[in-house]
C-alpha positions as CSV (number, residue, x, y, z in Angstrom):
1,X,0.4,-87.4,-86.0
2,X,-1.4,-90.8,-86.1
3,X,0.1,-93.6,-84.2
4,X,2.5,-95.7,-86.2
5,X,1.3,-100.0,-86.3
6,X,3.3,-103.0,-85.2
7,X,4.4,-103.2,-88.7
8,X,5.8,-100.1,-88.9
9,X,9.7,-100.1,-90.0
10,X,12.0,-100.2,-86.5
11,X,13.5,-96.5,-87.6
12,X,9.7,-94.9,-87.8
13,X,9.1,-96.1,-84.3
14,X,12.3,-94.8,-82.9
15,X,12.6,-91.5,-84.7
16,X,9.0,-91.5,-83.1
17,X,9.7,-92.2,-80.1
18,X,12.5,-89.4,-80.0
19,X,10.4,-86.8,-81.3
20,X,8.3,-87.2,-78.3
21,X,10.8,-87.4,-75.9
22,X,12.4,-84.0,-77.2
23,X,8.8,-82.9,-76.4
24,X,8.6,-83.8,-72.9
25,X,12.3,-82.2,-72.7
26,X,11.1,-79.0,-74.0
27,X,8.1,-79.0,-72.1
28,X,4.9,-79.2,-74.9
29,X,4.1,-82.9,-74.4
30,X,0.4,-83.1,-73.4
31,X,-1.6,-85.8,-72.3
32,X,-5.0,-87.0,-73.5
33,X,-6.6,-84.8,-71.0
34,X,-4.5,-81.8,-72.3
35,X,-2.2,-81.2,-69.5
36,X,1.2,-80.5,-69.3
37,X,3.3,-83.9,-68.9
38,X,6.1,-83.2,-66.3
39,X,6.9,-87.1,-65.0
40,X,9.5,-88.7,-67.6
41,X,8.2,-92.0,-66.6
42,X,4.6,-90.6,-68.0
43,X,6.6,-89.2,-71.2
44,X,7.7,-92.8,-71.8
45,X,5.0,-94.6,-71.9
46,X,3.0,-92.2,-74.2
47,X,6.6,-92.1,-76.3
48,X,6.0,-96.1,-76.2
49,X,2.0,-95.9,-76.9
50,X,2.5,-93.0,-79.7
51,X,5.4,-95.1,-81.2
52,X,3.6,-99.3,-81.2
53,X,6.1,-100.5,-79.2
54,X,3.7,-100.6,-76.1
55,X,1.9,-103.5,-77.7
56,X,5.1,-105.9,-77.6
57,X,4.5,-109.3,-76.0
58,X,6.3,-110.4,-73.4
59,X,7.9,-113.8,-73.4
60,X,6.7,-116.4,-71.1
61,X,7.9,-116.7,-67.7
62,X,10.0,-113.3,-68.7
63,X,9.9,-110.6,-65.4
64,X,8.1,-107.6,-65.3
């Protein structure tokens, strides 16, 4: 599946996101390298990358 764009409508990118999520959960998410994902904070980020919502800017002077 490509990756959706910052433009992409807000239901695309969560129905994305939850698709790879349900993934992780059943154990076929795979990163770049092609191994086996099995650290949920891992799963989100590529959830977040696969999805465009990685690319968000943070407001200044907003924590990390």
């Amino acid at each position: 599946m490509p990756r959706l764009t910052k433009s992409a409508p807000k239901k695309a990118k969560k129905d994305r996101m939850h698709d790879e999520m349900h993934k992780f959960k059943e154990g076929k998410l795979k990163s770049s390298s092609g191994g086996k994902v099995t650290n949920p904070k891992q799963a989100v980020a590529i959830g977040l990358s696969e999805s465009g919502q990685s690319k968000k800017k943070r407001k200044r002077g907003a924590k990390k």
